[in-house]
N, C-alpha and C positions, 0 to 999 in steps of 0.2 A: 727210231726203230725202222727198219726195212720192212716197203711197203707190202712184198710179198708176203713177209714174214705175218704183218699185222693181219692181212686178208685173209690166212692160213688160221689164225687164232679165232677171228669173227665168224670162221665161218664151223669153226670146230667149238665154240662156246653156242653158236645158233644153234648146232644139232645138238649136243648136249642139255641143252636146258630147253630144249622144244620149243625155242623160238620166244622164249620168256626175255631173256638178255639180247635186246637187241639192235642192229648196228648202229642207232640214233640213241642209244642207252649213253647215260654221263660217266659210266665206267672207259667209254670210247674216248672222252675228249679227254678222260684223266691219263690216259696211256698219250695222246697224239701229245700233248705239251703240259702235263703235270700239273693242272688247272681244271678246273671243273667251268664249261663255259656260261657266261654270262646270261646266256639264255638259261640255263638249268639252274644256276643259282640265285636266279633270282625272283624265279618262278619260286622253288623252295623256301627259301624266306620269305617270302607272301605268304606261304602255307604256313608256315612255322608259328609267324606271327596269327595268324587266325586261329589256328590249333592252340597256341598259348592264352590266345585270349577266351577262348569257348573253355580250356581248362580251367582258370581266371576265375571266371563268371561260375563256371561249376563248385569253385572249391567254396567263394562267397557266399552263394547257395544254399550249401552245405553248412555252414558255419551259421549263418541265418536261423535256416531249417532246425539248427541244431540249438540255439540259443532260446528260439522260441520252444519246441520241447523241454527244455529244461528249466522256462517258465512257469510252462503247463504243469510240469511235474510236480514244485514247489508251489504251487498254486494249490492244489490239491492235498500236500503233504500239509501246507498250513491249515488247511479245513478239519483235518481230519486231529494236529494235533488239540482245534480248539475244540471241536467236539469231547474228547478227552473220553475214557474208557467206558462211561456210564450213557452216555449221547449215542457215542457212534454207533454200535450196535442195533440201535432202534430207526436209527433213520439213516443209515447208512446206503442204504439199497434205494430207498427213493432220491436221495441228494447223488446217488451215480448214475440214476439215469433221467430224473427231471433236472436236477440245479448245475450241474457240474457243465453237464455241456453247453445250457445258455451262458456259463460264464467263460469256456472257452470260445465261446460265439466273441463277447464282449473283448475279451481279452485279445482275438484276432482282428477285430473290427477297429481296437484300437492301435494294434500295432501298424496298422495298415496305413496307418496315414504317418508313417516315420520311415526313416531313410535305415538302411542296413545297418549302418554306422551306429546309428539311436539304437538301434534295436540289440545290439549284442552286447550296448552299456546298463540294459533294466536289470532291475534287481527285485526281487520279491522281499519284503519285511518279513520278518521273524517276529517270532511272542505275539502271536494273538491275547487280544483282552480276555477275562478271566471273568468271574463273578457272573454280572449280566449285560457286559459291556457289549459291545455290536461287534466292532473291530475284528475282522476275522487276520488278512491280508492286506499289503498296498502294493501294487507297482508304481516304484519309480527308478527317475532316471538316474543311474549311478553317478554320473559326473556331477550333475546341478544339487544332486540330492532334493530333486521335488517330484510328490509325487502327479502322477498319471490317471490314473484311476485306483478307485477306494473298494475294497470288497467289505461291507457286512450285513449282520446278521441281525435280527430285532426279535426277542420272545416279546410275544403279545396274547394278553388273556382277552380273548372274547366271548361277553358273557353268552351265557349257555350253550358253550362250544366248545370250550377250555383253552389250550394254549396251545401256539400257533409260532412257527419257527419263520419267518417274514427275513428272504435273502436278495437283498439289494446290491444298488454299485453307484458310486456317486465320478463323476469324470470330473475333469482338470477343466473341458470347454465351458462348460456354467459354475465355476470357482465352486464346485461341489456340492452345487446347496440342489440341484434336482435327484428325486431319488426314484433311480430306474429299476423297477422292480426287475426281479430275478424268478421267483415263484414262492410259494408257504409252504410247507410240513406242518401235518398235524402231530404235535404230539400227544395230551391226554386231555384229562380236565383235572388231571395233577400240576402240582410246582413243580415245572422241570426242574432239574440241578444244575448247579453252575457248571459256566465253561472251564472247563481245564479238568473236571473232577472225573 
């Protein structure tokens, strides 16, 4: 291209774009020899690559974020089906705001010590026990199928006090045999009814 010609363009692209496009811009070096120069492109793929990697880490994040919610969620969904229709009602309000959130405490304390990777393969158990079994939930790990931590529940009659809804969690680091309290619900100094009912 003729150099008047180009100088006649740069300088009518300058005023026009108020000085935004300007003569050191990579649109110049793409017009001088139909390359983008090695200075600007390589600056740009540095960028690129950083911008892809902070996306990267954002989307993992995301999926993370996103797996652990849907822990939480099923963590809760199985509470609630072993409470069963007769239960939940009575102690439903005190198990959402004393037990529920030490057990997301527990439940985040333990995913913390596993890798992204671990953490989007957990799985929460289904079928809580029934009758007067403890077993509420388990998390474990979907690939090994072992679990992680154990959530239940213990009805306890203490005399002249009645009975007592006693919510635990036993972990995988002591082969499950310590049991880490969670907190109690009174219920009456009636026979609760079973789980599931």
């Amino acid at each position: 291209m003729k150099k008047w010609f180009q100088k006649l363009l740069v300088i009518t692209v300058a005023l026009l774009t108020f000085g935004i496009i300007t003569p050191n811009h990579e649109i110049w070096d793409l017009l001088d020899n139909g390359q983008p120069s090695d200075r600007t492109s390589s600056g740009y793929n540095e960028i690129s690559n950083i911008e892809q990697h902070e996306v990267d880490s954002h989307v993992e994040q995301q999926s993370v974020e996103e797996s652990v919610d849907n822990l939480l969620f099923a963590a809760k969904e199985q509470s609630y089906i072993k409470f069963g229709s007769r239960i939940s009602p009575v102690i439903g309000e005190e198990f959402e705001s004393r037990i529920y959130p030490k057990m997301e405490e527990a439940i985040t304390m333990t995913l913390s010590n596993l890798d992204h990777q671990s953490i989007r393969t957990l799985i929460v158990t289904e079928n809580p026990s029934g009758e007067y079994s403890e077993k509420i939930f388990h998390i474990k790990d979907g690939d090994k199928r072992q679990d992680l931590i154990r959530f239940h529940v213990r009805t306890e009659n203490r005399p002249q006090e009645g009975y007592y809804y006693n919510f635990h969690y036993h972990t995988k680091e002591d082969q499950f045999l310590a049991h880490h309290h969670i907190g109690d619900i009174y219920w009456s100094k009636n026979t609760p009814p079973k789980w599931l009912s």
